[in-house]
Phi, psi and omega in degrees: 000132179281123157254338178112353180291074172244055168268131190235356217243146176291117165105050181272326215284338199275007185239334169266357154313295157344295207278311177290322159313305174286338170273340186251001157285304152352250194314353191041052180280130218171117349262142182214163203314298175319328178302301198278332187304299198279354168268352178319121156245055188303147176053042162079340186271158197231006196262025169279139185236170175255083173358115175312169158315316173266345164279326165317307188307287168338295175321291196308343198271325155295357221287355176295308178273340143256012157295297203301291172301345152303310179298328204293282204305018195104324187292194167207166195266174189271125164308198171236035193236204200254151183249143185272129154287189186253338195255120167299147186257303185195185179283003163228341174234170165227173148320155177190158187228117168301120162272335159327303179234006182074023160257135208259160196186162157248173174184155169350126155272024158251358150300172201236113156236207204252171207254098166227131242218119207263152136225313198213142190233000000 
């Protein structure tokens, strides 16, 4: 399914979040990245998204100083596996970022990779 969440640029993601939530509750698509990403209420706040392709990117390049601020707060640290953007690819795929070697790709949007969930850029 095409939802239109093709936006890649940092501070895109919390608007292809948007975008994917009014299209795929319609349909009663249930649970899906953007979904679990936007009910997260970590650290008391509900303003969580699920992160465009260059803010993903941008995360992996940070992921040393938000493993640290994830621990001081509760948090975990970043796998070494793969994370879903928020940014459409096509009608069947998406973006998604290997943290392992930092490469980025797309695939089926019915694969299952890990979730990691944003507020603010």
């Amino acid at each position: 399914m095409e939802t239109g969440a093709t936006a890649t640029a940092i501070g895109t993601g919390s608007t292809n979040t948007t975008t994917i939530i009014g299209f795929l509750e319609d349909l009663g698509e249930l649970p899906y990245a953007a979904g679990i990403a936007r009910a997260y209420n970590g650290g008391g706040f509900n303003d969580w998204f699920l992160p465009s392709k260059i803010e993903l990117n941008k995360m992996r390049a940070l992921r040393g100083t938000i493993n640290t601020t994830a621990a001081a707060n509760g948090g975990s640290d970043f796998s070494t596996e793969e994370y879903w953007s928020s940014t459409e690819f096509s009608l069947e795929m998406a973006f998604f970022k290997m943290f392992f070697n930092g490469n980025s790709s797309e695939y089926f949007k019915s694969s299952g990779y890990r979730v990691r969930a944003a507020r603010a850029f």
